[in-house]
VEXMIMAR-602827 format. One record per residue (C-alpha): residue in three letters; z, x, y. Coordinates in nm, 4 decimals. Example, Ala and Ser with C-alpha at 12.3 -4.5 7.8 and 13.67 -1.06 7.14 Angstrom:
BEGIN
     r         up       east      north
   ALA     0.7800     1.2300    -0.4500
   SER     0.7140     1.3670    -0.1060
***
This chain:
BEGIN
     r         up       east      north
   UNK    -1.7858     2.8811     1.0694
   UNK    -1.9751     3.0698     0.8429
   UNK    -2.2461     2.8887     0.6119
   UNK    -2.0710     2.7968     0.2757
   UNK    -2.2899     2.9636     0.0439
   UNK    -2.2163     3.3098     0.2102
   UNK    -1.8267     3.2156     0.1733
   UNK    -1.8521     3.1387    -0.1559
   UNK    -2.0480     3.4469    -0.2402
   UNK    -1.7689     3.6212    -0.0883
   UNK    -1.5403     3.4520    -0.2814
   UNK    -1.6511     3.4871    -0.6093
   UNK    -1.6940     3.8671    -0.5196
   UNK    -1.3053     3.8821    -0.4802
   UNK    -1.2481     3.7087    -0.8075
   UNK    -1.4490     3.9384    -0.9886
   UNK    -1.2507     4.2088    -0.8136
   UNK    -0.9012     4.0692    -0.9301
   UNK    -0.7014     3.9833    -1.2887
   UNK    -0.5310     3.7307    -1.3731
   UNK    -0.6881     3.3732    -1.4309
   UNK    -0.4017     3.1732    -1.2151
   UNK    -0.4905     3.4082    -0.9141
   UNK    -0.8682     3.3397    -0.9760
   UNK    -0.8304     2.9581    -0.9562
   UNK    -0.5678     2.9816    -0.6393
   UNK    -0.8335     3.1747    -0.4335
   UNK    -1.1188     2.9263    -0.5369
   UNK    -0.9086     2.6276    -0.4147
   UNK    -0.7753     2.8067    -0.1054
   UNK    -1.1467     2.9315    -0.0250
   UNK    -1.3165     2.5395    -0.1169
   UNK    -1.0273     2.3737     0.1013
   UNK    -1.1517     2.5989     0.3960
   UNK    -1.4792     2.5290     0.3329
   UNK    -1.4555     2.1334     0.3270
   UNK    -1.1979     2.1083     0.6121
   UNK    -1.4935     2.1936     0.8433
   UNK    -1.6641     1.9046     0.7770
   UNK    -1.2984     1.6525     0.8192
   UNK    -1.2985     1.4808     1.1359
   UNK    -1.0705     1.4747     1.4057
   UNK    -0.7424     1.3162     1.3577
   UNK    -0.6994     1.2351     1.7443
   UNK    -0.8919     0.8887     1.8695
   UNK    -0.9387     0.8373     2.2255
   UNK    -0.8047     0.6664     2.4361
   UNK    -1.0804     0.3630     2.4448
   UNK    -1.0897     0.3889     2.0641
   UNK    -0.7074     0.2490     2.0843
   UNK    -0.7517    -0.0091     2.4007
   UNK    -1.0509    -0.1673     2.1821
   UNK    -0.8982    -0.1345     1.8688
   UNK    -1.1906    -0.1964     1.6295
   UNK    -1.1464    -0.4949     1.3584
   UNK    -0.9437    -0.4177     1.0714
   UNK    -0.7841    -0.1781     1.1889
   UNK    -0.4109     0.0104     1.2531
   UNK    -0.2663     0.2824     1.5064
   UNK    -0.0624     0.5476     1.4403
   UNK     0.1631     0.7928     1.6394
   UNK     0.3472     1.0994     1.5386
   UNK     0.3307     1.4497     1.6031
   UNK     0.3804     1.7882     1.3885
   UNK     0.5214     2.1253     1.4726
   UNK     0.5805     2.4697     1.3000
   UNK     0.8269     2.6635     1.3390
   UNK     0.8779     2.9835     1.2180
   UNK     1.1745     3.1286     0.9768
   UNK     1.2478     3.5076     0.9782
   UNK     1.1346     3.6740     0.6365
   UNK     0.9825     3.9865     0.5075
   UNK     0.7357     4.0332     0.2177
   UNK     0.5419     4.3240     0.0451
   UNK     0.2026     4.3928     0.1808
   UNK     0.2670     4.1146     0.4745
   UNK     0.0422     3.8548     0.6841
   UNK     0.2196     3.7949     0.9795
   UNK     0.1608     3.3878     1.0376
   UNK     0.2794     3.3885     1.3691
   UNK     0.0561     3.1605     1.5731
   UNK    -0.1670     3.1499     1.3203
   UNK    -0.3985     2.8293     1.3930
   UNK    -0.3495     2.5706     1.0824
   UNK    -0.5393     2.2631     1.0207
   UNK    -0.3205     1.9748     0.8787
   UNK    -0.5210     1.7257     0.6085
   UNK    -0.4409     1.3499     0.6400
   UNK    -0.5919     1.1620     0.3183
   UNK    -0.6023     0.8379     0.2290
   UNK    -0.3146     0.7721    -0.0593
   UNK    -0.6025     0.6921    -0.3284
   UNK    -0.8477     0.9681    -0.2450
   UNK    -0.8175     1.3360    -0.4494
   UNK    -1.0288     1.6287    -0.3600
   UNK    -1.3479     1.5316    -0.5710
   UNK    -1.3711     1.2226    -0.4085
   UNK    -1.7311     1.0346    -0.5063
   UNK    -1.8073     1.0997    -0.1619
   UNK    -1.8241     1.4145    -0.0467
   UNK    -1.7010     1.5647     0.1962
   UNK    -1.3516     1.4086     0.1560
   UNK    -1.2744     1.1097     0.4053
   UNK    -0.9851     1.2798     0.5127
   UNK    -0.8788     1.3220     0.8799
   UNK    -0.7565     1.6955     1.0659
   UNK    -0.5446     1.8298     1.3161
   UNK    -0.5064     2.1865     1.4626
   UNK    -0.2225     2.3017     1.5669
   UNK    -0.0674     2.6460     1.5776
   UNK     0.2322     2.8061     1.4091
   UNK     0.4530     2.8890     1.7522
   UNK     0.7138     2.6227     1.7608
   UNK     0.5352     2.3940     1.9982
   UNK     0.4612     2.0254     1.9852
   UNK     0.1185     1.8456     1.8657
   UNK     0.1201     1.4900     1.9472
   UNK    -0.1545     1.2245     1.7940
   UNK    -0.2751     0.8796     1.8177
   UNK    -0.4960     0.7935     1.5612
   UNK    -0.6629     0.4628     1.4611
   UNK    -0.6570     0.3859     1.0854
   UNK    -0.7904     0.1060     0.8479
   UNK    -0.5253    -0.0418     0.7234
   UNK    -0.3688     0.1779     0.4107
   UNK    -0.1541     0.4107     0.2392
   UNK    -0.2127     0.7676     0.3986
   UNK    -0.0468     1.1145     0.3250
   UNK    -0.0217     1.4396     0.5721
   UNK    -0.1475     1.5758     0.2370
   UNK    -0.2128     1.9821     0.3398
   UNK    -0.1562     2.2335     0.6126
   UNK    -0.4045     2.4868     0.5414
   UNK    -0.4230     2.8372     0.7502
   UNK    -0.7792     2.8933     0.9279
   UNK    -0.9895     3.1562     0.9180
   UNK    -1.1660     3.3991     0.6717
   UNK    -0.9051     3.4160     0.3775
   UNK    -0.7501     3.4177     0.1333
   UNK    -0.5500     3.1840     0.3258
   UNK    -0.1948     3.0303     0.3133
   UNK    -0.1875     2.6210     0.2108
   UNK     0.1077     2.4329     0.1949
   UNK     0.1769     2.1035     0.0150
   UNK     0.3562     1.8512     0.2635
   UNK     0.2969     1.5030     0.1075
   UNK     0.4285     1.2990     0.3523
   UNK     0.2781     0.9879     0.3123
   UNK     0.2824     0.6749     0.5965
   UNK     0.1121     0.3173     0.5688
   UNK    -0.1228     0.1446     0.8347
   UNK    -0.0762    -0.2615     0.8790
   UNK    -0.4060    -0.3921     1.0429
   UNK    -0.3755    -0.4685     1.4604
   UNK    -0.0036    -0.3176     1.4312
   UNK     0.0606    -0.0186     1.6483
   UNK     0.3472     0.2540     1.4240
   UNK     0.5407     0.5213     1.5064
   UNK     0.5681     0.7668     1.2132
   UNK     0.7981     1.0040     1.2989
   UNK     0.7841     1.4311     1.4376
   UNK     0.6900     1.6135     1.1367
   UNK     0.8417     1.9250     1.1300
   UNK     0.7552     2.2089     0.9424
   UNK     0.9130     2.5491     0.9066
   UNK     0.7658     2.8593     0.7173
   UNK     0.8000     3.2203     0.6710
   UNK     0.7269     3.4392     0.9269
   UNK     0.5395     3.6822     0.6762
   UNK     0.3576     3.5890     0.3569
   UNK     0.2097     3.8453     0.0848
   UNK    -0.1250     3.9060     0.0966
   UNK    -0.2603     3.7710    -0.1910
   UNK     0.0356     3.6795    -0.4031
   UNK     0.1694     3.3584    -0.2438
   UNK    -0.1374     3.1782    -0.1385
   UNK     0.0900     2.8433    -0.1683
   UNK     0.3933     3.0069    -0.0322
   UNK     0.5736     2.8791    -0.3581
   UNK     0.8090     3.1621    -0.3942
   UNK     0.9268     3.1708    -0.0208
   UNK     1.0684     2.8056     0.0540
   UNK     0.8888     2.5807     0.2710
   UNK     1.1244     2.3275     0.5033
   UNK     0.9845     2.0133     0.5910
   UNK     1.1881     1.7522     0.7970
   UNK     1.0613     1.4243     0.9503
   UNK     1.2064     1.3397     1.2752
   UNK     1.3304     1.0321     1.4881
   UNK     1.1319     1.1296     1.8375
   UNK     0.9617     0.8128     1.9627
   UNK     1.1008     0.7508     2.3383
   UNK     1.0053     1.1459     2.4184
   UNK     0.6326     1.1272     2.2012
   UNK     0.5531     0.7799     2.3840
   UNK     0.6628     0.9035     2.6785
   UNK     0.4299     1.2470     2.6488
   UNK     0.1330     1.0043     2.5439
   UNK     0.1243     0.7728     2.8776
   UNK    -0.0613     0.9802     3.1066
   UNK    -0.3001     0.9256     2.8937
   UNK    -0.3195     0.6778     2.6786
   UNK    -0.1238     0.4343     2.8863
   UNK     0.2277     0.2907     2.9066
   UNK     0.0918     0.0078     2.7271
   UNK     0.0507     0.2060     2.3896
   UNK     0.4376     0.1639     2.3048
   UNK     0.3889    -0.2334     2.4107
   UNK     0.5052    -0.4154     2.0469
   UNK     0.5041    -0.0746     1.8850
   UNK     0.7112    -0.0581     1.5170
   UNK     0.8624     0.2297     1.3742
   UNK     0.8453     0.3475     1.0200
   UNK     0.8922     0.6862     0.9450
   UNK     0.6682     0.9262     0.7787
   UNK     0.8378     0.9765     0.3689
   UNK     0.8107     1.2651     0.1690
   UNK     0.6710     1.1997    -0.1872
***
């Protein structure tokens, strides 16, 4: 990734390039999110992490997809498998956090229609699937999911198949949050077929006593 200061240089080069204050302040945000995610870790623990479960502690399973709805739009990005990074943040955390980077959690996954499965250990907690944010040198696409799921300490939960579908095309700079093209997200019953996906390698064991709560939109 290139070095922050360079992006930012870049990015305040656009601004001065462009009117309108709203468009100024969507490009910043768009441009800092990118900038931060690279520091988020990895949404995905291994498979030890969840067999020795540290103390005070949860598991999680789920998965996400996008899919892909066709549209046109003036002066288009084509977002077909684009590669997208989806932001998982505690429930009480914002952006300026007082730690920084963010605590938040990530996971990749590309904008074809297929499948990414996680299991992710937790402390126990509110969380949210907060952003899915398109990679790469921007101005990029971010879209607000808020779909929030809680963590109960030594209690393995199923949280449901996030599903997300967006345009197929986006304007180039005119709908960084893709708020004038409508965004469907759905949260899906697909535990037996997820668990069953996970064993090789996590184990059969990982659906042993496992509860299931679905993911909510806020």
């Amino acid at each position: 990734m290139l070095h922050s200061k360079k992006i930012l240089s870049l990015v305040f080069l656009t601004l001065s390039l462009r009117e309108g204050a709203a468009m100024k302040i969507k490009i910043l945000v768009v441009a800092m999110s990118f900038i931060f995610s690279g520091c988020t870790p990895a949404l995905q623990s291994k498979p030890s992490e969840i067999l020795q479960l540290a103390p005070n502690h949860g598991v999680v399973v789920g998965s996400l997809v996008i899919n892909l709805r066709k549209e046109d739009a003036n002066f288009p990005v084509a977002l077909a498998d684009k590669i997208w990074q989806a932001e998982i943040w505690r429930a009480d955390e914002g952006f300026f956090t007082k730690d920084m980077p963010f605590k938040g959690r990530s996971l990749s996954l590309k904008s074809d229609g297929k499948e990414v499965r996680f299991v992710a250990a937790f402390e126990p907690g509110e969380y949210i699937v907060k952003y899915l944010t398109e990679q790469g040198f921007g101005p990029n696409a971010q879209v607000r999911l808020k779909a929030k799921f809680i963590v109960k300490e030594a209690v393995k939960t199923y949280v449901g198949r996030l599903v997300i579908t967006i345009p197929s095309e986006r304007g180039n700079f005119d709908e960084l949050f893709l708020k004038r093209r409508p965004v469907d997200i759905v949260i899906e019953d697909a535990q037996d077929e997820t668990l069953s996906a996970l064993t090789k390698e996590y184990g059969s064991s990982l659906g042993d006593g496992i509860q299931k709560v679905l993911m909510t939109l806020k």
